[in-house]
N, C-alpha and C positions, 0 to 999 in steps of 0.2 A: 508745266513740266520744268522752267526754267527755275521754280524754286526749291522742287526735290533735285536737280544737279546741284544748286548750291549746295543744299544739306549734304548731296552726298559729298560733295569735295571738301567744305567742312569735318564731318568727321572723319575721310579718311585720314585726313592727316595728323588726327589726335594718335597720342599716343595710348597701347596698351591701359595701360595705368591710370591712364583720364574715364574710361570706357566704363565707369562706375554710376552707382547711382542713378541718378535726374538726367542726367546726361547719357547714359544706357538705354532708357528706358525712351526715351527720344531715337537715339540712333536705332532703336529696333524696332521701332514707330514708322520711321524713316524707311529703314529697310522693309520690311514688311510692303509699304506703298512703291518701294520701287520693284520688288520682285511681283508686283501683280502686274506692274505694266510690262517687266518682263513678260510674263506668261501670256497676258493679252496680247505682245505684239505692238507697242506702243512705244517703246523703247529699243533699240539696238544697238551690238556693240559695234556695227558697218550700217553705211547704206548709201547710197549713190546720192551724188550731186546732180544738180540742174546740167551740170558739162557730161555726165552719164561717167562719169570718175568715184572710185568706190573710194568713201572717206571713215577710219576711226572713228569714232566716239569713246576717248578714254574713260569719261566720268560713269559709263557704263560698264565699263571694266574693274572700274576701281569700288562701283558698290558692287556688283561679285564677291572682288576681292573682301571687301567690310563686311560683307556676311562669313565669312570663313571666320574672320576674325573676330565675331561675333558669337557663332555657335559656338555649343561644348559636343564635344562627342557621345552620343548615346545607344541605346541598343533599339535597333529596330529587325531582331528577331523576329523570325516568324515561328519557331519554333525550337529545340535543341537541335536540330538534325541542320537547319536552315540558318545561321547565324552569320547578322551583318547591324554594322556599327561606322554610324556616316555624322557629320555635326548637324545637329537638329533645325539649324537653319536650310539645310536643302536634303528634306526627303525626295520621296519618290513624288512625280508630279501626278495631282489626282486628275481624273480622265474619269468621265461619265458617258454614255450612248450620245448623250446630245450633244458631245463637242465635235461628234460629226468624222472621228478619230478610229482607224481601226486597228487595236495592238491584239494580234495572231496569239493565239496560248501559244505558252513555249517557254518565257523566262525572258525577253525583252525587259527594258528598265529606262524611264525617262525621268530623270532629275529637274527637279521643279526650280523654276526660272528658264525653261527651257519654252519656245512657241512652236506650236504645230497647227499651220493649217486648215483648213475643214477637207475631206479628202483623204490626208494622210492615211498612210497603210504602213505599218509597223512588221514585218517580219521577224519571226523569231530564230535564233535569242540576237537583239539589236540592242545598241545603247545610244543616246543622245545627251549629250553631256550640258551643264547648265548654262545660256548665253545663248545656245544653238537657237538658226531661227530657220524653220524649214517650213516651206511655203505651201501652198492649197496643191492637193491633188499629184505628193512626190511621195514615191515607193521607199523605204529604207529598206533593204532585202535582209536576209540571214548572214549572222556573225559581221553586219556592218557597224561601223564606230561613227557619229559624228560628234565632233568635239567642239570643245569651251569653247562661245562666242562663230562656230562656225556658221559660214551663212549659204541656204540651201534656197532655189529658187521654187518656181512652181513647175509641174509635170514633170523632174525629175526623176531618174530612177539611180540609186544609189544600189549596185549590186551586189551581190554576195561576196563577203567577206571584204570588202572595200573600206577604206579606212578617208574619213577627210578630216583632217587634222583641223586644228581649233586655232590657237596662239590667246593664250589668255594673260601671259607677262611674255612679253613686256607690254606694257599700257597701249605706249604708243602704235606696237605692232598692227597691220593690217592681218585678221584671219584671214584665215581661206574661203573662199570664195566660188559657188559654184551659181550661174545666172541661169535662166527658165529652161527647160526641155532639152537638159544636158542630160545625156546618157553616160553613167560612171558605171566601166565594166566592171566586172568580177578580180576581185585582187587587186582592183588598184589602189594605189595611194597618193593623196594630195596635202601635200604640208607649206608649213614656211612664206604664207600669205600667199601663195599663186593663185588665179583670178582663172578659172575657166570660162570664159564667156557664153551666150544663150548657143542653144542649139549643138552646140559641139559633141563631140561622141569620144569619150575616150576607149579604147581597146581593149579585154582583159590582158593585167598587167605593166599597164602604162602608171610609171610614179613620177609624180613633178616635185620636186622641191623648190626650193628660193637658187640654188645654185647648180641647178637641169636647164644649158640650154634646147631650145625645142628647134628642129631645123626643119624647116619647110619648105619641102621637094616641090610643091606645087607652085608657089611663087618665088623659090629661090631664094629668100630670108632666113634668119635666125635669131630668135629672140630669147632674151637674157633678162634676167632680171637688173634694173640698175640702181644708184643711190636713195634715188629719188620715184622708181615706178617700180613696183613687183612685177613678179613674170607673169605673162597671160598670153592663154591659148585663146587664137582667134574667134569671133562666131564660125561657126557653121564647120569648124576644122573636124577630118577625123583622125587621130589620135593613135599610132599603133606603136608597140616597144622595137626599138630597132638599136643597132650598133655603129660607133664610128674605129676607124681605124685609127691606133694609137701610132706616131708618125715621129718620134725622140726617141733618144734614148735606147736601154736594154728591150723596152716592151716593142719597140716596132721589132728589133733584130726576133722576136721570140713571136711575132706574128699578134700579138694580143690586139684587143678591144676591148671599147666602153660602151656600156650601153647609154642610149640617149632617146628621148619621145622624139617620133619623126611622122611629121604629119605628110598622110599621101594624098590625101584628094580633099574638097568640101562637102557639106551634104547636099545632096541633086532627090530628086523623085524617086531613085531605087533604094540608096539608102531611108528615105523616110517610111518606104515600103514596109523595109526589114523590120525594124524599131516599132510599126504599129500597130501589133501585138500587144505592146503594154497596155492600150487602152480596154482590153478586152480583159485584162486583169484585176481592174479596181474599184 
């Protein structure tokens, strides 16, 4: 593996204009073996250190990026009524019976370079964007998004209309980050590298960004994102949308607030109660 990164870091940094030729035909050579270890799960654009700390892998990012740069745009109509037009480097990803994968009829769509599990359950219409790596036996429910390079554990359930954002530039950027037998409610959203860690539950309509901090009524903390660590919600945290009181300014005299993720309790035996329904789902 250590010598498809070279290649890829190599080419990326040719320019447009070199991308010809003997030298094309190599970089799509290239690419082509990196986008299968994509899809096998072999490759990632994150993935935890021996300190259990989630680390980048830019070079991973950057052949993504070289296949974009690489494809032309083409039609992959399915009909005149049906019409769609993607660069011929990342169709749709092909899925047979035995990958073990179940995508629900409806209109779902998983972009090749993308890894799924054995398990997986597709609800439709879902999208999984290329990079994404979601893990054995996690639900993506109806109208969810997960995006470029996001990384999804195992047994989670990602629920309706839920969005877990991706980060695919800047290179360096950590994705987002969701760890084993996280429950992602209905309507939420997770962007800007936040780290959900295992077990945690978030709430319908809990959104985390890079600049939400999270306040934690149960051990009286508040965690932020800082230079050097993105923001992460604890293990076993549950998750609900709450408000703080706006305290300066015109906005206190006017009574306002902001919303903010306010975690009330950890998961205990009632909560795993509730949640274990999903198993009788998949």
């Amino acid at each position: 593996m250590r010598e498809l990164e070279q290649q890829i870091e190599e080419l990326f940094t040719l320019p447009a204009t070199e991308l010809t030729g003997a030298v094309r035909e190599s970089a799509v050579s290239a690419f082509a073996e990196f986008k299968a270890a994509l899809n096998a799960g072999r490759v990632r654009a994150a993935s935890r250190n021996t300190d259990g700390k989630w680390e980048v892998h830019g070079w991973v990012k950057r052949g993504i990026l070289l296949g974009f740069r690489l494809g032309a745009v083409v039609d992959y109509s399915i009909d005149g009524n049906f019409r769609f037009f993607d660069k011929e480097t990342y169709p749709t990803k092909r899925l047979t019976a035995l990958d073990g994968v179940r995508v629900v009829p409806g209109g779902s769509s998983v972009r090749d370079g993308a890894y799924l599990g054995t398990g997986v359950t597709i609800m439709p219409p879902a999208y999984i964007n290329v990079g994404a790596y979601v893990d054995d036996s996690t639900m993506i429910d109806s109208h969810a998004l997960v995006g470029s390079c996001a990384q999804v554990g195992k047994r989670c359930h990602i629920s309706a209309a839920a969005q877990i954002g991706g980060v695919l530039e800047p290179v360096g950027a950590l994705p987002v980050v969701i760890e084993d037998d996280v429950l992602v409610g209905g309507n939420c959203g997770v962007y800007e590298g936040a780290i959900v860690r295992a077990r945690a539950i978030l709430a319908s309509g809990v959104i985390l960004t890079g600049s939400t901090p999270v306040y934690d009524a149960v051990r009286g903390r508040i965690y932020r994102r800082s230079d050097d660590a993105p923001l992460e919600v604890p293990e076993g945290a549950v998750v609900v949308p709450g408000a703080r009181q706006v305290t300066v300014g015109p906005a206190k005299d006017w009574g306002l607030s902001v919303y903010t993720p306010v975690i009330v309790k950890y998961r205990d035996e009632k909560t795993d109660a509730s949640v274990r329904l999903e198993e009788f789902l998949r």
